[in-house]
N, C-alpha and C positions, 0 to 999 in steps of 0.2 A: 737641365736634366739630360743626362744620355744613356743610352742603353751600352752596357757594357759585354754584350757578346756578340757583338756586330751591326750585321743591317738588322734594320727593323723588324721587327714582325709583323705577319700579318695578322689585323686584330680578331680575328675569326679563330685563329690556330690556338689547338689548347695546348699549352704549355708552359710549366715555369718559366717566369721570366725573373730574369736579376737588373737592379739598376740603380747608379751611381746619382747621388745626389748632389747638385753642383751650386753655386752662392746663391742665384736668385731667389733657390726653392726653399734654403733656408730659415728655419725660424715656423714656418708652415705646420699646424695642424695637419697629423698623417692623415684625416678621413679626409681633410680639405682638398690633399693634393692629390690623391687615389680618387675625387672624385673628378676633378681636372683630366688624371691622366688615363684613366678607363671610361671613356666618356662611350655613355651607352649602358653601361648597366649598373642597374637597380642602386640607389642609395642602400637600400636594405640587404641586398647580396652586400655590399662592400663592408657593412657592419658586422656581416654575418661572417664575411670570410675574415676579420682582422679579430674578431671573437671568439673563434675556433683552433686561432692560432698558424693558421695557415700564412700569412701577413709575416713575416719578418725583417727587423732590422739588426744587423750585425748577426743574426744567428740567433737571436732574442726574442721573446713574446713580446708584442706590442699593445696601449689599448688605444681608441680611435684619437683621445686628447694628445697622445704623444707628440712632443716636438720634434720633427726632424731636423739635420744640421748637416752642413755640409761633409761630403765623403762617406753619409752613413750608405751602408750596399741593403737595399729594400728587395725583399723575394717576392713576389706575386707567384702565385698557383695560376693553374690554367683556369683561365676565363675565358668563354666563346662570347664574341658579343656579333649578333648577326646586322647587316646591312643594315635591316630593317628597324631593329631595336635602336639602332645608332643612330637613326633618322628622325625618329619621335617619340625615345622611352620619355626623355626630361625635359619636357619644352623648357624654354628658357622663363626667368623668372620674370615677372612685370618689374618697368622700374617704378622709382617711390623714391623719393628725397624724403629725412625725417628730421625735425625740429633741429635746429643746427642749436649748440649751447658756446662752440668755439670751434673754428676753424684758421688753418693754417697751411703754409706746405708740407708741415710734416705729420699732420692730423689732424684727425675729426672728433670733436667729443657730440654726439648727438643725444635725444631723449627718448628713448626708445620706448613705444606704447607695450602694455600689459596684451597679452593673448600674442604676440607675433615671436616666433624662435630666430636667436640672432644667426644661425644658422641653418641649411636644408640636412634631412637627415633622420632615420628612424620614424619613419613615417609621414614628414614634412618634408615638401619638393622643396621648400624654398626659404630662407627667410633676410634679414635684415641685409645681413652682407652681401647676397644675389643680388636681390632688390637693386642696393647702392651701387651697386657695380652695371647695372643693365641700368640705373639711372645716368650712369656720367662714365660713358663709351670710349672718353679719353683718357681715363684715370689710367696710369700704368703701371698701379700697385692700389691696391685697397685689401688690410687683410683686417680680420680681429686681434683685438690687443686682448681682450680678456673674453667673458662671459656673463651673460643676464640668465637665470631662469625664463621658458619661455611668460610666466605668468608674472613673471616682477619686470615693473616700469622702474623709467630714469635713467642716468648715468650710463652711456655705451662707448668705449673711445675705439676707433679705429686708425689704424696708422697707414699715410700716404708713402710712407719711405720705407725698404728692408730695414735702414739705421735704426729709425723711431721705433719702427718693432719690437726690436732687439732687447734697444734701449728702456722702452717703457714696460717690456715683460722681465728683463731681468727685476724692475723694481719691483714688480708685482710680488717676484717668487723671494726676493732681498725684504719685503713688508714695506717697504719705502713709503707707500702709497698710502692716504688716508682715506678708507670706503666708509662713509656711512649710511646707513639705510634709516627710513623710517616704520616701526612693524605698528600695527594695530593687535592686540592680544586679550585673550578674555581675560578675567580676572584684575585686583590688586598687584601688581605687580610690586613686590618688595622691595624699598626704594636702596635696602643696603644691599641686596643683591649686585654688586655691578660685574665681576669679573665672572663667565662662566669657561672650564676648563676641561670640557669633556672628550677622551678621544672619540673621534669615531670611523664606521666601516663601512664600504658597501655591499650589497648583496642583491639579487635578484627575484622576484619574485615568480612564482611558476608559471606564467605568463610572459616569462622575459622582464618586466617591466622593472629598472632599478629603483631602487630607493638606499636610505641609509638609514644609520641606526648609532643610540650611543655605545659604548665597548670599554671594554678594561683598558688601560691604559699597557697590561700585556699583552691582548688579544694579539695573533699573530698579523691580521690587518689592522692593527688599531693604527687613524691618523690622529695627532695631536693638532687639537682645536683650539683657539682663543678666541671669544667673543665678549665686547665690552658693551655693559646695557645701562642705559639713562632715561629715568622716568621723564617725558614731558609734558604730559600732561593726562587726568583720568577723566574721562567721560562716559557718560552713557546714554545706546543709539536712541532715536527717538521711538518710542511704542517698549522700550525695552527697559529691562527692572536692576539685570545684569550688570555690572562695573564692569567696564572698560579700562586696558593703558595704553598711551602711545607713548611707543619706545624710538633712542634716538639710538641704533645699534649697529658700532661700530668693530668689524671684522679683521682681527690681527694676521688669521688665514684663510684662504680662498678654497675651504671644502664646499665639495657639492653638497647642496641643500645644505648649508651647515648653521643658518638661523633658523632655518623651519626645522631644522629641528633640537636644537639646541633649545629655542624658546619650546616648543611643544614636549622636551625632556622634565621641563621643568613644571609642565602643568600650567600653562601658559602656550595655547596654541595660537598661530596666528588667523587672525578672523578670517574665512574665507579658504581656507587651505587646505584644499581636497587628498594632499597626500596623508597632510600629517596631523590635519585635524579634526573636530569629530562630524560625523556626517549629518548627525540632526542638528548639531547647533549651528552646521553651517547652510541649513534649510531654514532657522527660523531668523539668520542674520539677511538673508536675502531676502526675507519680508520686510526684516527694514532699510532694507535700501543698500547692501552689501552684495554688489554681482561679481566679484570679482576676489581674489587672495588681496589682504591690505600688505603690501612687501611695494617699498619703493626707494630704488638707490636715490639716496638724498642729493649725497654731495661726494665730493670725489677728489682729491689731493695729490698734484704728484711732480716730479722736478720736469721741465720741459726737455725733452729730447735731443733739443740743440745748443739750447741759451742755457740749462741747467735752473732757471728762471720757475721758481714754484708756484705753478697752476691750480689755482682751485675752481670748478663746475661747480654749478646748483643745477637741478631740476625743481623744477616750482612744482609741488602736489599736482598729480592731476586733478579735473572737474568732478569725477565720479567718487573721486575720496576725499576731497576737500568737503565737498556737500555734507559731510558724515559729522565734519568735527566744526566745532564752534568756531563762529569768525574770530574771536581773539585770537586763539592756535593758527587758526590756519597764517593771520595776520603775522606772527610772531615767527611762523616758520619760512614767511618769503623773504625773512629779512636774511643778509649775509653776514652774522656778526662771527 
């Protein structure tokens, strides 16, 4: 990265700054690298100011997921960041190693626990990628390849190379890749149901707080969604009268929250799921033994970044969900067939 109106600035001074994006930085998450390169103020300012549009790429509105790529000219507004601020707004994250699933030189597929954000940001100083990176001080690239919800466990790849990055998000955005998750949902789930095709949009709530929603397929935000659903098995919890299904649910696109709510469109919320599902049933699922949203990237499919060599992960159910469902299921689900 270099700044393209000269010497440096001093980072105290308010004023626009303009600046040239060069290969390393490529491929990066803008909140990622705005948070790199203003080091010193607020996560939640840098949200706030790429939210308001202040943030610009090419003369563009940006939002914080955007990819940057080399050549793009990024505007920053004045931001004062004082000595002090700069000294101890964001301690640094603890390190943490997390269940390795495959490792490589060119990546990481690890398992990443339920409650931890794979990234810091919007209220969280810190999460999976800080961690691994203040875990292993020599790594001289560690970025995200994709995204977990903070509340859904399993499947996380992170790539050691700019290459691998590149590489394994083009596939992501190309569908190359095969995500499945496992959901837990109330109800009979109808087993001819399998394709759902709903677009959807996001929006805010007046608290700031996003969520999304389904939409016309004209809506002027509508995203086109594809979600593939497979009954595996129905049960129900113990103390409980309710039918249960676990779904085996496979995502053709990567919309945010786009099975919680997809499943929850249909009347069919997933157990545990404090955005989109309902708040008493998910009071009397926690008396039986539900602490947590049932969402877990199962398994994970995709061409290798070097060898072109197709990679499949599992994540084995965690402890806290497996205990829910019968040892048959659970049995049938560590297998790799």
């Amino acid at each position: 990265m270099k700044n393209i109106i000269g010497a440096k600035p001093d980072p105290a001074a308010a004023e626009v700054r303009f600046l040239t994006v060069d290969d390393e930085s490529a491929g990066q998450r803008l909140d990622n690298f705005l948070f790199r390169h203003l080091k010193g103020v607020p996560k939640t300012h840098v949200y706030r100011i790429i939210r308001s549009g202040e943030v610009r790429i090419n003369k563009g509105r940006v939002q914080a997921e955007t990819r940057i790529e080399a050549g793009d000219v990024l505007r920053l507004p004045p931001v004062r960041v004082s000595a002090r601020s700069e000294e101890g707004a964001t301690p640094p994250a603890p390190a943490r190693e997390f269940p390795l699933l495959y490792e490589d030189d060119a990546l990481i597929a690890i398992d990443k626990p339920a409650g931890v954000a794979v990234h810091g940001g919007s209220g969280v100083s810190f999460g999976v990628i800080e961690q691994l990176r203040t875990a292993r001080p020599g790594a001289k690239f560690l970025e995200l390849v994709h995204r977990l919800d903070r509340e859904t466990s399993g499947v996380l790849l992170v790539a050691r190379k700019r290459s691998a990055l590149v590489a394994l998000q083009d596939q992501f955005r190309d569908r190359e890749t095969g995500k499945t998750y496992l959901a837990l949902v109330d109800g009979e789930w109808p087993a001819s149901k399998k394709v759902l095709d709903a677009s959807l949009a996001k929006y805010l709530l007046p608290d700031g707080e996003r969520r999304v929603r389904v939409v016309a397929k004209d809506h002027p935000d509508a995203m086109r969604s594809v979600t593939l659903v497979r009954v595996k098995a129905r049960i129900t919890l113990p103390g409980e009268s309710q039918p249960m299904s676990l779904l085996a649910v496979t995502i053709k696109t990567g919309r945010t929250h786009q099975i919680r709510v997809h499943l929850a469109s249909e009347g069919h919320a997933i157990a545990g799921d404090d955005k989109y599902g309902n708040f008493e049933r998910n009071r009397a699922l926690q008396k039986a033994g539900l602490k947590r949203m049932f969402l877990h990237a199962w398994r994970l499919q995709f061409n290798h970044p070097s060898t072109g060599e197709r990679i499949a992960v599992q994540a084995t159910l965690p402890p806290e969900l497996a205990r829910l469902l019968p040892p048959a299921t659970v049995l049938e689900l560590s297998s790799h067939d």
